[in-house]
Backbone of each chain as ProteinMPNN parsed JSONL, in Angstrom:
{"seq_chain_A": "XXXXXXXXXXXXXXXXXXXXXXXXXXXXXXXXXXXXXXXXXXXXXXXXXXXXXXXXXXXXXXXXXXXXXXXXXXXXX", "coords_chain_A": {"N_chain_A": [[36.3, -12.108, -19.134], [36.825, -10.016, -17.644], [34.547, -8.352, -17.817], [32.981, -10.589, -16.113], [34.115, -10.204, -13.905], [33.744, -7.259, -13.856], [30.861, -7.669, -12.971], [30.444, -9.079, -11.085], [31.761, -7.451, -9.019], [29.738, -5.166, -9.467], [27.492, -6.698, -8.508], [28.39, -7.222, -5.864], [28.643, -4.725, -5.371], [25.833, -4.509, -4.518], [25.216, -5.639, -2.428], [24.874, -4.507, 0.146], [22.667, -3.242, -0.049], [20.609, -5.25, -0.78], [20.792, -6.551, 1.274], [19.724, -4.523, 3.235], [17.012, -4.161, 2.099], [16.082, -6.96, 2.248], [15.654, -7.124, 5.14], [13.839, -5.066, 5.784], [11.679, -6.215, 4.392], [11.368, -8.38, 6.368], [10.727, -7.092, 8.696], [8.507, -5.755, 7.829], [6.524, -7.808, 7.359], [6.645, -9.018, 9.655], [5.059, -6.996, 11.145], [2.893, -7.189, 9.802], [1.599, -9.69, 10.903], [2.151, -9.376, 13.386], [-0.167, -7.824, 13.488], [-2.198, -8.768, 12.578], [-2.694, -11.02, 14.061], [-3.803, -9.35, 16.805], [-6.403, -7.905, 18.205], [-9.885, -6.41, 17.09], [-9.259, -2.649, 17.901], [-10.886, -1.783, 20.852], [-11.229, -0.513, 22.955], [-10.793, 2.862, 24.317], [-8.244, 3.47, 25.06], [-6.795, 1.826, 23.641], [-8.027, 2.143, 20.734], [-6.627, 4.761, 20.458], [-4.263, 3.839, 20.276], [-4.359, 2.064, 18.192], [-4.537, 4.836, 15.956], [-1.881, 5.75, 16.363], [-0.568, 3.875, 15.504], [-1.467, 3.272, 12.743], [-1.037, 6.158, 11.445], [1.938, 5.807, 12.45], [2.199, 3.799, 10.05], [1.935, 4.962, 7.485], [3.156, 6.925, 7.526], [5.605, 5.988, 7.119], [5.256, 4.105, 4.608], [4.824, 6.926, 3.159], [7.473, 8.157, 3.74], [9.004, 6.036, 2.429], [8.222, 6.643, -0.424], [8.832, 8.983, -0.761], [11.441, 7.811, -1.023], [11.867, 6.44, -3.251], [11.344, 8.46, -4.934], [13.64, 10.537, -5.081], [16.561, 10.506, -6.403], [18.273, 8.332, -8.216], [20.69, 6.13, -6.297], [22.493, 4.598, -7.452], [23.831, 5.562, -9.867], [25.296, 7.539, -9.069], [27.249, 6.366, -7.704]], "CA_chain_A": [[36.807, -12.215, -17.747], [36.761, -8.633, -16.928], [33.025, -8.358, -18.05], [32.553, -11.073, -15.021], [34.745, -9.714, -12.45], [33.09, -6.557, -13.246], [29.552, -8.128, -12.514], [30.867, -9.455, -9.677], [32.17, -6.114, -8.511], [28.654, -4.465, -8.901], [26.941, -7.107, -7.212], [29.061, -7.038, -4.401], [28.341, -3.436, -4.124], [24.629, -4.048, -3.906], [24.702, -6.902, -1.033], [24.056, -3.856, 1.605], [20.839, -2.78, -0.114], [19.75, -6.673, -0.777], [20.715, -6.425, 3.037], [18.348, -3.661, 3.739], [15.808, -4.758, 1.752], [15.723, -8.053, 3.186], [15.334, -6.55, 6.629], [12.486, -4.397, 5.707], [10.505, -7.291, 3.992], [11.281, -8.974, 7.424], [9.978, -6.06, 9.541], [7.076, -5.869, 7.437], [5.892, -9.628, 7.581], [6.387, -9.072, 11.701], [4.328, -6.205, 11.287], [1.503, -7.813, 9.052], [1.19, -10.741, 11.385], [1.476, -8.833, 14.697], [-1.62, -6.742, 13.519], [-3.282, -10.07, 12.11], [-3.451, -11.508, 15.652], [-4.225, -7.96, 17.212], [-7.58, -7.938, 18.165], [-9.972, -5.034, 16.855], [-9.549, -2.146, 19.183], [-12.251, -1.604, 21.285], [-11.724, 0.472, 24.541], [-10.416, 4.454, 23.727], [-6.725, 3.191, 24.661], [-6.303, 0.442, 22.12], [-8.249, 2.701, 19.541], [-5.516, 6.001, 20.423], [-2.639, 3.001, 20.594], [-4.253, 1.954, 16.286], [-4.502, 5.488, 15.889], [-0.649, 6.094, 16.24], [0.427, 2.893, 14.536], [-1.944, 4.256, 11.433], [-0.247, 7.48, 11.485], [3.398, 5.782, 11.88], [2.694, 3.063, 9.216], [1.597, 5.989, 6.644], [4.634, 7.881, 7.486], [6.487, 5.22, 6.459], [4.794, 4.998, 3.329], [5.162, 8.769, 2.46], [8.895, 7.785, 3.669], [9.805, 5.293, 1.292], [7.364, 6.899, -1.718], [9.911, 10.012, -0.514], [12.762, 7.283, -1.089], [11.81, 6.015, -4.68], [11.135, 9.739, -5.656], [14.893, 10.742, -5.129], [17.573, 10.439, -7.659], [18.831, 6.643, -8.054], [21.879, 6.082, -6.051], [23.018, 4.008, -8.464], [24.367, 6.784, -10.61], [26.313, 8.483, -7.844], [28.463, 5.183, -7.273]], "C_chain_A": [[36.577, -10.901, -16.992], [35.418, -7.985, -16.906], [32.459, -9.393, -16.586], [32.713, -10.549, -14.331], [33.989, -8.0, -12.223], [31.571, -6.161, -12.54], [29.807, -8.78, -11.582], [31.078, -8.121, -8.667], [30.35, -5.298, -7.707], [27.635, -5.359, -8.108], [26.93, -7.147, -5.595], [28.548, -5.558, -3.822], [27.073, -2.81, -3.987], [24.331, -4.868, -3.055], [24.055, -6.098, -0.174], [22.87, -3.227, 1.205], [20.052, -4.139, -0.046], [19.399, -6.965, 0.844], [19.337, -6.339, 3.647], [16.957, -3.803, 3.406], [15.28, -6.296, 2.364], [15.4, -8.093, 4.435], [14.13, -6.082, 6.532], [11.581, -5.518, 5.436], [10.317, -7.93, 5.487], [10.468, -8.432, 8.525], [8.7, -6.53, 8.848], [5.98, -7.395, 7.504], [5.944, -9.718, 8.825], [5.721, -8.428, 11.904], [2.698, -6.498, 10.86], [1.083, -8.872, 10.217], [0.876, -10.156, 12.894], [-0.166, -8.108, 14.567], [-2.616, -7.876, 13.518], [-3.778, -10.2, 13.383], [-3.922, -10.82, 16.641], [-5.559, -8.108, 16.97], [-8.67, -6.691, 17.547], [-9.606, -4.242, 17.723], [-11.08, -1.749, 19.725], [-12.388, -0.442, 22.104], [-10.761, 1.87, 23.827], [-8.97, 4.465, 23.939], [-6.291, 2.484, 23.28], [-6.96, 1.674, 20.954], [-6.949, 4.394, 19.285], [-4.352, 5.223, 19.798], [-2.945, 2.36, 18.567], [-4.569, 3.287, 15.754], [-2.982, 6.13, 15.128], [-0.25, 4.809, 15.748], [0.032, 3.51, 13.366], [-1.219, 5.011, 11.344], [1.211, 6.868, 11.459], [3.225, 4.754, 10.348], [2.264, 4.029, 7.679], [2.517, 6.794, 6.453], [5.719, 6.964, 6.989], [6.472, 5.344, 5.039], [5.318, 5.955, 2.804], [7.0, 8.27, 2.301], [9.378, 7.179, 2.81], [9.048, 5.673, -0.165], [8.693, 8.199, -1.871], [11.25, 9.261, -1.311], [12.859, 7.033, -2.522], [11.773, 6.949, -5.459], [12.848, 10.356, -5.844], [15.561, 9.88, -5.803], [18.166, 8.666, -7.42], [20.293, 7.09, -7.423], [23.057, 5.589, -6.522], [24.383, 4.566, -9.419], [25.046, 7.514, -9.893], [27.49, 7.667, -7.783], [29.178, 4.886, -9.232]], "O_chain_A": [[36.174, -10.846, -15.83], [35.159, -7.137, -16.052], [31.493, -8.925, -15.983], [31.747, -10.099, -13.716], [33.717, -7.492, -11.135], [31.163, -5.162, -11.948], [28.723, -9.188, -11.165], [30.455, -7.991, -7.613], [29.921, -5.04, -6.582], [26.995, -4.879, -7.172], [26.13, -7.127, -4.659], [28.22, -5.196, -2.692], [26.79, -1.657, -3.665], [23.136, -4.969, -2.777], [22.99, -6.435, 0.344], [22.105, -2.709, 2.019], [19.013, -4.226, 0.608], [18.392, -7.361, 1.431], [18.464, -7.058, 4.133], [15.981, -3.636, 4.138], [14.171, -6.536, 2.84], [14.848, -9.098, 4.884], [13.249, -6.641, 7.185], [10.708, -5.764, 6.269], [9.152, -8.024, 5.875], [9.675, -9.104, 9.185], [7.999, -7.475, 9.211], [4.781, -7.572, 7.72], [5.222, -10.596, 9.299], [5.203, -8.692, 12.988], [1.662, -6.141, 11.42], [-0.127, -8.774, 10.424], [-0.179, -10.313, 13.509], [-1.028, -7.973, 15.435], [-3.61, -7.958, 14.24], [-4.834, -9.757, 13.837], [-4.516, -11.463, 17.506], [-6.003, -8.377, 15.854], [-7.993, -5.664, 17.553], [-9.465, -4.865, 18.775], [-12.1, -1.498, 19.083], [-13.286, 0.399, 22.073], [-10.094, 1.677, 22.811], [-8.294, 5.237, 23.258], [-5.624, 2.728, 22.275], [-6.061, 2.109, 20.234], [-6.602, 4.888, 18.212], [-3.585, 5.729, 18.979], [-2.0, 2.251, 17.785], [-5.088, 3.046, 14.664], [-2.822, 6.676, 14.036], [0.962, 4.901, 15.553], [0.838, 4.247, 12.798], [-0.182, 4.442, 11.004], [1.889, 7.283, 10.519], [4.105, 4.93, 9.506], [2.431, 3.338, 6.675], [2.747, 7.358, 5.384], [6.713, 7.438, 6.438], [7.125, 6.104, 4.325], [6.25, 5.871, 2.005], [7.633, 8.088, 1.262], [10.329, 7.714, 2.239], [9.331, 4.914, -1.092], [9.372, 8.32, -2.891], [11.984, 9.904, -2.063], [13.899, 7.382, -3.08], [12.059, 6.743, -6.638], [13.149, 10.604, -7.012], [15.298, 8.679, -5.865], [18.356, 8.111, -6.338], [20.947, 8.055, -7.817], [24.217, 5.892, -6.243], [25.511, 4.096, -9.571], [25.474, 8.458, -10.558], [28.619, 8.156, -7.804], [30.094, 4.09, -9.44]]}, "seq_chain_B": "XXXXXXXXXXXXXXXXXXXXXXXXXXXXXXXXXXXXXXXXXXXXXXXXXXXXXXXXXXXXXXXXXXXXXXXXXXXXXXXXXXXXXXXXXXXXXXXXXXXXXXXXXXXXXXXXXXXXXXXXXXXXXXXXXX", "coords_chain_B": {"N_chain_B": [[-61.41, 10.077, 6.184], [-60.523, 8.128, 8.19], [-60.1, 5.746, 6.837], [-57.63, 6.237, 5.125], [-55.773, 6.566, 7.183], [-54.654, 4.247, 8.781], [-52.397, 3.079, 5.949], [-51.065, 5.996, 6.269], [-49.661, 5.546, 8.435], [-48.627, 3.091, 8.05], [-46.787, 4.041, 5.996], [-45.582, 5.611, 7.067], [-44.156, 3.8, 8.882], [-42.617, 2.818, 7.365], [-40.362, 4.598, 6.433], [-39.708, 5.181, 8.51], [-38.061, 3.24, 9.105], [-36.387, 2.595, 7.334], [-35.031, 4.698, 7.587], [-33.73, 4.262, 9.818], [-32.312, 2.08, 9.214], [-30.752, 3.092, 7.34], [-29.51, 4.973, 8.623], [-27.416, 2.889, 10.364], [-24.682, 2.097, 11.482], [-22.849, -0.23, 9.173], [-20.911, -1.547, 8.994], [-18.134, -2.305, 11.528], [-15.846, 0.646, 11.585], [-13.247, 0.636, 12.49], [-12.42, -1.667, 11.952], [-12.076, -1.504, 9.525], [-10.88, 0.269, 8.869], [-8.923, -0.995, 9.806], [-8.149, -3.576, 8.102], [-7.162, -1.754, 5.773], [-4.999, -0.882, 6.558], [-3.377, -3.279, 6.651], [-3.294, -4.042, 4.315], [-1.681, -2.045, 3.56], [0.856, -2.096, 4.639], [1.455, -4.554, 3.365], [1.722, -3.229, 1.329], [4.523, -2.43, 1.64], [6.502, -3.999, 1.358], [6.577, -4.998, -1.807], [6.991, -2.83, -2.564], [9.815, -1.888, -1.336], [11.477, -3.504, -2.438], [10.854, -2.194, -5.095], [12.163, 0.164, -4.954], [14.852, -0.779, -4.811], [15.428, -1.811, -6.359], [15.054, 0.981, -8.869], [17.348, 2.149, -7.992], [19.075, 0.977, -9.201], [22.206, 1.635, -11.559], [21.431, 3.66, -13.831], [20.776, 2.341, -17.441], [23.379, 2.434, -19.867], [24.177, 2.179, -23.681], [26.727, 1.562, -25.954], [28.418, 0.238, -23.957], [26.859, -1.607, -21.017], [26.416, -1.286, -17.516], [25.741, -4.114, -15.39], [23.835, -4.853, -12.883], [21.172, -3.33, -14.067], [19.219, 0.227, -14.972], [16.496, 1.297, -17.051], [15.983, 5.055, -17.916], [13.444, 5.557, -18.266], [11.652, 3.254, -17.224], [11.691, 3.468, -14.48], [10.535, 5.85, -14.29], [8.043, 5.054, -14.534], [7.96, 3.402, -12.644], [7.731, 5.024, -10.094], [5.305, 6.375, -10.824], [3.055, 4.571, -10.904], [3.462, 3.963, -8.109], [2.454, 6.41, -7.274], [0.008, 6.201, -7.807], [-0.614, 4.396, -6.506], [-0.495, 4.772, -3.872], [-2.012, 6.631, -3.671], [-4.308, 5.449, -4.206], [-4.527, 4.076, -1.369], [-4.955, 6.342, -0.006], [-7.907, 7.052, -0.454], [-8.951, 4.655, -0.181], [-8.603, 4.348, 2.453], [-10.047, 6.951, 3.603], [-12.089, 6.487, 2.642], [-12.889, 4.194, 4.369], [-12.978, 4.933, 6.478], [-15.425, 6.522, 6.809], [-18.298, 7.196, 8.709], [-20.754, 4.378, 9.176], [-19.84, 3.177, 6.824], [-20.771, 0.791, 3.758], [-18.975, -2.481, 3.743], [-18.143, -3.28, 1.716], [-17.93, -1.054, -0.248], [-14.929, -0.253, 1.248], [-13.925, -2.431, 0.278], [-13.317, -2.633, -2.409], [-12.176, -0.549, -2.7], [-9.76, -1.173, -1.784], [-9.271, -3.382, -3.154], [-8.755, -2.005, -5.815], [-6.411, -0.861, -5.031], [-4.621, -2.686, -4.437], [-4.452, -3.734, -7.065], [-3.549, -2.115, -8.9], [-1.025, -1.876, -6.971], [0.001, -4.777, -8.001], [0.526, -4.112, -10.267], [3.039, -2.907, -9.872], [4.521, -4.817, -9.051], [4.958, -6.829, -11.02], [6.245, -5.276, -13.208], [8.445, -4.549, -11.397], [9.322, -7.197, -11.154], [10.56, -7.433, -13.922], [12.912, -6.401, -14.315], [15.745, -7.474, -13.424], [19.028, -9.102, -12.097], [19.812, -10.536, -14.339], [19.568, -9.166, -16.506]], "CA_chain_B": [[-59.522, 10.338, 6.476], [-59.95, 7.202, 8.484], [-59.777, 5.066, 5.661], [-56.019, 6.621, 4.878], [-54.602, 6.639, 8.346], [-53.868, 2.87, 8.523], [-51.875, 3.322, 5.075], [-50.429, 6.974, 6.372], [-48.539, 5.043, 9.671], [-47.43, 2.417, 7.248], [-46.07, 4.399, 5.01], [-44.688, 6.337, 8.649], [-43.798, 3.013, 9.551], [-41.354, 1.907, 6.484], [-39.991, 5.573, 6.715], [-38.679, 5.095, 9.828], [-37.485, 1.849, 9.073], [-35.361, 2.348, 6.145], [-33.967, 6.075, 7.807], [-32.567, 3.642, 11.089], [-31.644, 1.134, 8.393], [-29.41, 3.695, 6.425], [-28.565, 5.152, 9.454], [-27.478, 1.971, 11.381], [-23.026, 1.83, 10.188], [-23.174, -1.647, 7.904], [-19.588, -2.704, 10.193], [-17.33, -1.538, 12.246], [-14.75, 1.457, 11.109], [-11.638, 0.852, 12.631], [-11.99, -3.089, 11.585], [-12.131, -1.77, 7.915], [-9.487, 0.794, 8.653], [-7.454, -2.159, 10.17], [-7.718, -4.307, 6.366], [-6.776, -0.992, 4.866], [-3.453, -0.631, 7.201], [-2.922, -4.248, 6.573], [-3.159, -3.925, 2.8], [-0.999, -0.896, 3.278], [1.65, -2.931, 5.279], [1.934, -5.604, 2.572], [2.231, -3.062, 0.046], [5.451, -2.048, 1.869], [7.306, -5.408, 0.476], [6.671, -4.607, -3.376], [8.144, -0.661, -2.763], [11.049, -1.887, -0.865], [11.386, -4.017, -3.766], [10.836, -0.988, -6.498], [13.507, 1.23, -4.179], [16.157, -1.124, -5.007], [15.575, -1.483, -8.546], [15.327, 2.287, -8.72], [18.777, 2.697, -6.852], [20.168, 0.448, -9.951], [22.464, 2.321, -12.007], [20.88, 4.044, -15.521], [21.323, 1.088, -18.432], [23.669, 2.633, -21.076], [24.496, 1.534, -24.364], [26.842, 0.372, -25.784], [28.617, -0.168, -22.551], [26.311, -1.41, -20.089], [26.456, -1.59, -16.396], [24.315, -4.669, -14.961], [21.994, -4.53, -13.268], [20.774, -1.485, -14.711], [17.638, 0.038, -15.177], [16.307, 2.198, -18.348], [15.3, 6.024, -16.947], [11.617, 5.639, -18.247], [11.05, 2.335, -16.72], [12.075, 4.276, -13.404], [9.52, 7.028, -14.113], [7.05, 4.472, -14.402], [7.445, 2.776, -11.344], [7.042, 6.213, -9.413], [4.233, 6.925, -11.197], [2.759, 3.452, -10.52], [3.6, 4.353, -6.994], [1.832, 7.713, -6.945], [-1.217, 6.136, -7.893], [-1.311, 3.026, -5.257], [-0.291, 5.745, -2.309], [-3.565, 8.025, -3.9], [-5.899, 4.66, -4.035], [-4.342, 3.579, -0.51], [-5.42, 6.972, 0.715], [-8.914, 6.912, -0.619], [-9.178, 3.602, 1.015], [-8.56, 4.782, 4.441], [-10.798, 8.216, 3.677], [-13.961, 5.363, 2.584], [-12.928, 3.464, 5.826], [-13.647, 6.267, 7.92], [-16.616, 7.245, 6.851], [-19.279, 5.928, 9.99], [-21.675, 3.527, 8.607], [-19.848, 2.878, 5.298], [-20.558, -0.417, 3.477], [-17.846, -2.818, 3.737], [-18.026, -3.593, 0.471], [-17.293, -0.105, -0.638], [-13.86, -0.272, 1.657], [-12.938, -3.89, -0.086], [-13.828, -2.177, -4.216], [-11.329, 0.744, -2.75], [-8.371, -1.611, -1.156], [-8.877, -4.407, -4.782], [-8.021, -1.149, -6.473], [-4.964, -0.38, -4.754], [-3.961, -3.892, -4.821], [-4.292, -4.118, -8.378], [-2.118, -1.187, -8.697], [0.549, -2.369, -6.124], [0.56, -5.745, -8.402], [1.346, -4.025, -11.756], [4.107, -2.669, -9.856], [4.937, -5.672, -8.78], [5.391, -7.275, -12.357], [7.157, -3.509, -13.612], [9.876, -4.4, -10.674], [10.167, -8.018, -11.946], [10.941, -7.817, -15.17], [13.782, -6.023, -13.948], [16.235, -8.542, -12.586], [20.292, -8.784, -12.249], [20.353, -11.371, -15.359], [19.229, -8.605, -17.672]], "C_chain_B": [[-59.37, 9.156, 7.325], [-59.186, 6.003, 7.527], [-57.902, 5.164, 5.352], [-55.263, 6.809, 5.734], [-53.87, 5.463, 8.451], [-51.935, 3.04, 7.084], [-50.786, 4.262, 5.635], [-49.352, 6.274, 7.387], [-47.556, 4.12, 8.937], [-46.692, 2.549, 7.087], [-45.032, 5.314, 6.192], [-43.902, 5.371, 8.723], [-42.228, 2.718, 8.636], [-40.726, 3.35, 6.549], [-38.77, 5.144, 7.3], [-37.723, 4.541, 9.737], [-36.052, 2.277, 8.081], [-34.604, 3.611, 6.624], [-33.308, 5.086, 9.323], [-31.509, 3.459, 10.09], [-30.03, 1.989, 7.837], [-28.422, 4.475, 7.677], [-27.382, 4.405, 10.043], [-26.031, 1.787, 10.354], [-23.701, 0.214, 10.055], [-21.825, -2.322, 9.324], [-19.043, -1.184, 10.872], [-16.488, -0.391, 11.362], [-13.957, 1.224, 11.544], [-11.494, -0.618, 12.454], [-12.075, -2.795, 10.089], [-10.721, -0.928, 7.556], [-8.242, -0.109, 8.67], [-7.13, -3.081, 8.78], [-7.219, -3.234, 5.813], [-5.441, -0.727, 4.787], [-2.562, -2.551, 6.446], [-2.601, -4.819, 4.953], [-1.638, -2.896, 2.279], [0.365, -1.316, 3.832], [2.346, -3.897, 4.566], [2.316, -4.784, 1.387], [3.629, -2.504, 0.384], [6.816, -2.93, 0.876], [7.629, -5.021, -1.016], [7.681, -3.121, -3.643], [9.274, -0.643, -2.314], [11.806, -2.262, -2.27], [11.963, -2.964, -5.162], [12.385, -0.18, -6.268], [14.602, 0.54, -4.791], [16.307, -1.372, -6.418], [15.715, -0.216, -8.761], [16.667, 2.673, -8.481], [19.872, 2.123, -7.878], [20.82, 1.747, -10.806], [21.579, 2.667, -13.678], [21.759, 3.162, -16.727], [22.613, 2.789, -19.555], [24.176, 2.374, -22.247], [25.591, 2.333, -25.065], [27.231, -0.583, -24.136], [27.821, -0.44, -21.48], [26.545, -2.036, -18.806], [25.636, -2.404, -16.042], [24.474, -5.272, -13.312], [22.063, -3.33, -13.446], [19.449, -1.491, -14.773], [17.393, 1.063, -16.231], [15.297, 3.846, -17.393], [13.805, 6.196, -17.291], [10.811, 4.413, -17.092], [11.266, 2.914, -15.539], [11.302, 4.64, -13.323], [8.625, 6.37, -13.903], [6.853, 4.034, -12.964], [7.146, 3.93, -10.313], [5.81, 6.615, -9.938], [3.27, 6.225, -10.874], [2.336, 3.821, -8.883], [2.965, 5.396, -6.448], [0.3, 6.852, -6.429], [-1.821, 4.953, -6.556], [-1.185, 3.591, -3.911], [-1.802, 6.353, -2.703], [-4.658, 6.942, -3.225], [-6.052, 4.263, -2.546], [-5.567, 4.607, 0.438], [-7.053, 6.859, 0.745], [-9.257, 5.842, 0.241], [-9.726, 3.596, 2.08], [-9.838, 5.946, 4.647], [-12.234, 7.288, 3.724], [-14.152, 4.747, 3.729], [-13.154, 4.114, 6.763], [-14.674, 7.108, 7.985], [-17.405, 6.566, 7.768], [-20.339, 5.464, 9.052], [-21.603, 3.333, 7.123], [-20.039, 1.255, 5.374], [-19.35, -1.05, 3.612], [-18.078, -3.306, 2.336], [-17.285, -2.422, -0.505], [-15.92, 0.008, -0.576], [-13.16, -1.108, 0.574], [-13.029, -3.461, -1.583], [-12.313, -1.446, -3.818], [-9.947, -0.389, -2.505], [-8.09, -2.471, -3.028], [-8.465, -3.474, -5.461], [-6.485, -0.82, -6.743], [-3.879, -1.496, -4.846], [-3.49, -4.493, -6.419], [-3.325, -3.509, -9.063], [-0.865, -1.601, -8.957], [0.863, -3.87, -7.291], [0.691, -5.254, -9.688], [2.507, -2.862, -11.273], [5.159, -3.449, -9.531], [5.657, -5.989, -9.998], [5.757, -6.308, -12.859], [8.84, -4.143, -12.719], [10.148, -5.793, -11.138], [10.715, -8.508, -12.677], [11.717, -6.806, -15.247], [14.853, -7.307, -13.177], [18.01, -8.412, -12.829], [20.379, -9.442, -14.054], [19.977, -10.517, -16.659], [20.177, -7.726, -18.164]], "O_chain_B": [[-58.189, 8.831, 7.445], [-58.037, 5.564, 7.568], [-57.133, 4.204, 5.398], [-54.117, 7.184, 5.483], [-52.651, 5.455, 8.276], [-50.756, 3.078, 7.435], [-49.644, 3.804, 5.655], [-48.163, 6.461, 7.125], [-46.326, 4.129, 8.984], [-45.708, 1.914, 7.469], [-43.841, 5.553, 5.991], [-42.723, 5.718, 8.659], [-41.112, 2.489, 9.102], [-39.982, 2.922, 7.432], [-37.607, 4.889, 6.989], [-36.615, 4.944, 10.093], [-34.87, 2.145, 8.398], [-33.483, 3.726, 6.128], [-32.233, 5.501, 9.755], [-30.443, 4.051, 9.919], [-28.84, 1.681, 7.899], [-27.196, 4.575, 7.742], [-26.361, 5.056, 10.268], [-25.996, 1.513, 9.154], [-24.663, -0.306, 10.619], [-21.918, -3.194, 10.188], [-19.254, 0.029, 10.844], [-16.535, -0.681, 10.166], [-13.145, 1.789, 10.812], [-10.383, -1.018, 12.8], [-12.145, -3.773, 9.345], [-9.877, -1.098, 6.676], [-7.176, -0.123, 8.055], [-5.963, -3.268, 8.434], [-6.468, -3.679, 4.945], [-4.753, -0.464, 3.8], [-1.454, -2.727, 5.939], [-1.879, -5.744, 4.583], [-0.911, -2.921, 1.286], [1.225, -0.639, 3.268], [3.508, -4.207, 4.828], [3.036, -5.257, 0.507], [4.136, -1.996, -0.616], [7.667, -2.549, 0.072], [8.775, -4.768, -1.387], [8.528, -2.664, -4.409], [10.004, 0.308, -2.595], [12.505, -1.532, -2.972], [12.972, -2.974, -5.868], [13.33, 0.003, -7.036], [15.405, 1.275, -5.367], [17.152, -1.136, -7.281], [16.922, -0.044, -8.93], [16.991, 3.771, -8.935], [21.07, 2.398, -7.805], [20.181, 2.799, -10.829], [21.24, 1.773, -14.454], [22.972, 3.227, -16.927], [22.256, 3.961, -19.672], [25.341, 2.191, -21.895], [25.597, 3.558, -24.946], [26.687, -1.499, -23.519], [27.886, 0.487, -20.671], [26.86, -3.226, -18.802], [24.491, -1.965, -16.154], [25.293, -6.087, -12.888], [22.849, -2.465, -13.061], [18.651, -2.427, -14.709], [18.329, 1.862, -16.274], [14.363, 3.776, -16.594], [13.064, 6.92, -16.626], [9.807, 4.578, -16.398], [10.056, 2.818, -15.338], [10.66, 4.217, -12.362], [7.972, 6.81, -12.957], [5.861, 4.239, -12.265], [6.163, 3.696, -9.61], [5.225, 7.403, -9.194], [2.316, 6.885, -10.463], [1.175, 3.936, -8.489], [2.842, 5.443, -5.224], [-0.284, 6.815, -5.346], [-2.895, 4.782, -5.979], [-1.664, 3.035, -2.923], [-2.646, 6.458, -1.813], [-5.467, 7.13, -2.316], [-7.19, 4.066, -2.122], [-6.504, 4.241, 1.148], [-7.575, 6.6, 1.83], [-9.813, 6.051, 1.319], [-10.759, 3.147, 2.578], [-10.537, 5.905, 5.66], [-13.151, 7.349, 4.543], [-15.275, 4.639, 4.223], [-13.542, 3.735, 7.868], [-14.912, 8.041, 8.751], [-17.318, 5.338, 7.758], [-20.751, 6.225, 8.176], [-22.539, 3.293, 6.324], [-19.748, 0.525, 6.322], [-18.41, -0.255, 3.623], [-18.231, -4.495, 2.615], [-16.37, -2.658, -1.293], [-15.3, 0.263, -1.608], [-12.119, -0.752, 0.022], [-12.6, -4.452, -2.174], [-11.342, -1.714, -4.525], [-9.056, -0.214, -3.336], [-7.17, -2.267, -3.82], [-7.47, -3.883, -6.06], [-5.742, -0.633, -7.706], [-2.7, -1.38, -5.18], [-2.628, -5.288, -6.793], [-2.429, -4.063, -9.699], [-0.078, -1.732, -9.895], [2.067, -4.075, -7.445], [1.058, -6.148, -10.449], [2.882, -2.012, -12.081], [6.349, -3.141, -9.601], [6.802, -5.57, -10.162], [5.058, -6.63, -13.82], [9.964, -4.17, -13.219], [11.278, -5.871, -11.622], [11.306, -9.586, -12.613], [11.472, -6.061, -16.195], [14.343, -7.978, -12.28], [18.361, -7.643, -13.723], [20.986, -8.788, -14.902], [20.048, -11.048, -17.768], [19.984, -7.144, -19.232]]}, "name": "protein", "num_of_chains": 2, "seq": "XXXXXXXXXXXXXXXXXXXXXXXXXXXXXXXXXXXXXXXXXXXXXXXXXXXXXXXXXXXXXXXXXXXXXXXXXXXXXXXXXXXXXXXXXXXXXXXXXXXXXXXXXXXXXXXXXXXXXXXXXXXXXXXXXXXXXXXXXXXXXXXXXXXXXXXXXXXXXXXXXXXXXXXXXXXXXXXXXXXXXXXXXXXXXXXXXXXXXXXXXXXXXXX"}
C-alpha cells in the first residue's frame, strides 16, 4: 500500500515535467510543419528572416544539450 | 601541327566542360540547409524526451525510487547526445558548402538520424513501469 501511494506520490511530482515536455513536443511539431509549408527563401529578406530562425533553432539545441548536461533534478527532490 | 589542333580544342573543349560542370552548385544551399534545420527540429522531440528521463531520480538498491534511472545509462544518453549535436553540425557545415552534392548533405543528416534513433530506443527502455 505504501509502495503504491508512494508511486503515486512520485508520479504526481513529475506531471509538471510530462507537462513541459508535452508542450515542447507540441511547439516542435508547429515548428516542423510551419517550416514544411515555408517556401525556400529566395529574396535577401526571407534568406536573413532563415538565417535567424537557423541561429535560434541551434540555440535551442545547445539549450537543451545544456539542459541534459546538468545534474538530474531528480536527485535534488 | 594541323593534324593535332582538331584533337587539342577537343580536348580544350571537354576541359571546359567538366570545370563549368564541377563548378555549376549540384542544388540549392539554403534548401539543403532547410532539411538539415528540419532534421534538427525533429530531433528536438527525442531530447525533450531524454531531459525527462535524465531528471528521473538515480535507481538505488535495495530501496528503489520509480521511475528511476541507473547513473551510467544517464552518461550514455549525453554522450549519445554529444555525438547527434557533432553529426547535426557537420550537416549544416556540408550544407553550406556552394555547389555541394545533395547527396553528400542527405549521407550527413542519415547519420545524425541514426544517432538521434539509438537515443531514441536508450530513452525507451526507460519507462515508469520499470
Amino acid at each position: 500500500m505504501i509502495t503504491i501511494a508512494s508511486l503515486a506520490l512520485a508520479l504526481l511530482a513529475r506531471v509538471p515535467d510530462y507537462i513541459a515536455a508535452g508542450k515542447d513536443i507540441y511547439d516542435s511539431y508547429k515548428k516542423l510543419q510551419a517550416l514544411h509549408d515555408q517556401p525556400t527563401p529566395a529574396t535577401q529578406e526571407e534568406l536573413a528572416a532563415f538565417k535567424v530562425e537557423m541561429d535560434a533553432e541551434h540555440a535551442t539545441l545547445l539549450s537543451m544539450t545544456a539542459e541534459l548536461n546538468a545534474p538530474s533534478t531528480g536527485d535534488a527532490t | 601541327m594541323r593534324k593535332f589542333l582538331p584533337a587539342l580544342f577537343s580536348l580544350f573543349a571537354v576541359a571546359i566542360l567538366s570545370a563549368c560542370a564541377s563548378a555549376q552548385p549540384t542544388t540549392d544551399t539554403v534548401g539543403l540547409q532547410k532539411m538539415v534545420l528540419q532534421a534538427e527540429i525533429a530531433y528536438q522531440i527525442p531530447l525533450r524526451g531524454a531531459i525527462t528521463v535524465k531528471n528521473w531520480p538515480t535507481c538505488k538498491t535495495p530501496a528503489t525510487v520509480k521511475p528511476c534511472i541507473d547513473e551510467g545509462s544517464r552518461q550514455t544518453i549525453r554522450k549519445v547526445n554529444a555525438s547527434v549535436v557533432a553529426l547535426f553540425d557537420k550537416a549544416m557545415d556540408t550544407a553550406s558548402i556552394p555547389g555541394v552534392a545533395q547527396g553528400d548533405v542527405t549521407a550527413d543528416i542519415q547519420a545524425a538520424v541514426k544517432a538521434a534513433e539509438a537515443l531514441k530506443t536508450l530513452v525507451n527502455t526507460w519507462s515508469p513501469a520499470q
